[in-house]
C-alpha positions in Angstrom: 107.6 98.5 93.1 108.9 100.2 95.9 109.4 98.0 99.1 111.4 94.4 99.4 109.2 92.4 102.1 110.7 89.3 103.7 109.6 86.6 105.8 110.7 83.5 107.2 108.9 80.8 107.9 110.1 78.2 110.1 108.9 74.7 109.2 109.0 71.7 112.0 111.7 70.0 111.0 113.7 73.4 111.4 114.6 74.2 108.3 113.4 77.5 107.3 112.0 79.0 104.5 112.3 82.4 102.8 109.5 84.4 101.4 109.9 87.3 99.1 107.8 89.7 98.0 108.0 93.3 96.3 105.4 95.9 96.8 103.9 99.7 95.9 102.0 100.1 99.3 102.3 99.0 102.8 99.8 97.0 104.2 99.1 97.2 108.2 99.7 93.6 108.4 103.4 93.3 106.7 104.3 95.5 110.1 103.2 92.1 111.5 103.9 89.5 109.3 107.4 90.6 107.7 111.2 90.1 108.9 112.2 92.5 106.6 110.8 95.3 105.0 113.0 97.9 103.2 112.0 100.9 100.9 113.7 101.6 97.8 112.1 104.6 97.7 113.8 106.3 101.0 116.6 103.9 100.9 115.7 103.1 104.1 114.9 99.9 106.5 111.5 99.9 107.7 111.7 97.0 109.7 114.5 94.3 110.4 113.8 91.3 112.9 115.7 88.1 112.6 114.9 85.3 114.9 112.5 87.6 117.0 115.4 89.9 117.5 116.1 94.0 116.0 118.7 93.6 114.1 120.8 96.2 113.9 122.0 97.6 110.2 122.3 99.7 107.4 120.0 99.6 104.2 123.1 99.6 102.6 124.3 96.3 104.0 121.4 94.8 103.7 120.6 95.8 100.0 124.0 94.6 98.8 123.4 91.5 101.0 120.0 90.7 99.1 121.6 91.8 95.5 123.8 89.0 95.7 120.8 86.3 96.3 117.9 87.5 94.2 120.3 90.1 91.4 116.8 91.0 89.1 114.9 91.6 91.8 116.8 94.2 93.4 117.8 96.0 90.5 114.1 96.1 89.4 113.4 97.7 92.5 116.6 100.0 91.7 114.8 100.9 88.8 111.5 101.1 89.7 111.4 102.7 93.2 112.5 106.1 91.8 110.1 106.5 89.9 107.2 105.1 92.3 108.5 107.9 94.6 108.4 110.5 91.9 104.1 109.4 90.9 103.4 110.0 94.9 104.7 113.5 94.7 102.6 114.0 91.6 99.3 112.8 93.3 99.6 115.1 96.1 
């Protein structure tokens, strides 16, 4: 796993949902579909829209933000990231 994708969903009654996802690869449509994508890999924000705003920020803010909600997650991606970096340079 290398990237943390996010997305919120806003239902009628206006409560909105949150939906997570890790991933090795980029698809063309989480540029679309995702609030939030940050790579692990680069330690960096790819993309960071809240409420149909650019929100401004660091990954670092943002990965100690998400650490406190979803702990496993982002330290399997911690983990993991490294590494998936590491296999792309080998393939090359």
């Amino acid at each position: 796993m290398r990237y943390l994708l996010i997305q919120y969903i806003r239902k009628p009654n206006g409560q909105i949902d949150e939906l997570v996802q890790t991933s090795r690869k980029l698809k063309k449509s989480d540029m679309n579909t995702k609030n939030v994508i940050m790579d692990y890999s680069d330690n960096s924000i790819q993309k960071c829209v809240i409420e149909g705003n650019n929100h401004d920020t660091t990954f670092e803010q943002m990965s100690t933000y998400y650490k406190r909600i979803y702990p496993k997650l982002i330290e399997q991606l911690e983990k993991e990231a490294p590494i998936e970096k590491k296999v792309k340079k080998n393939k090359k």
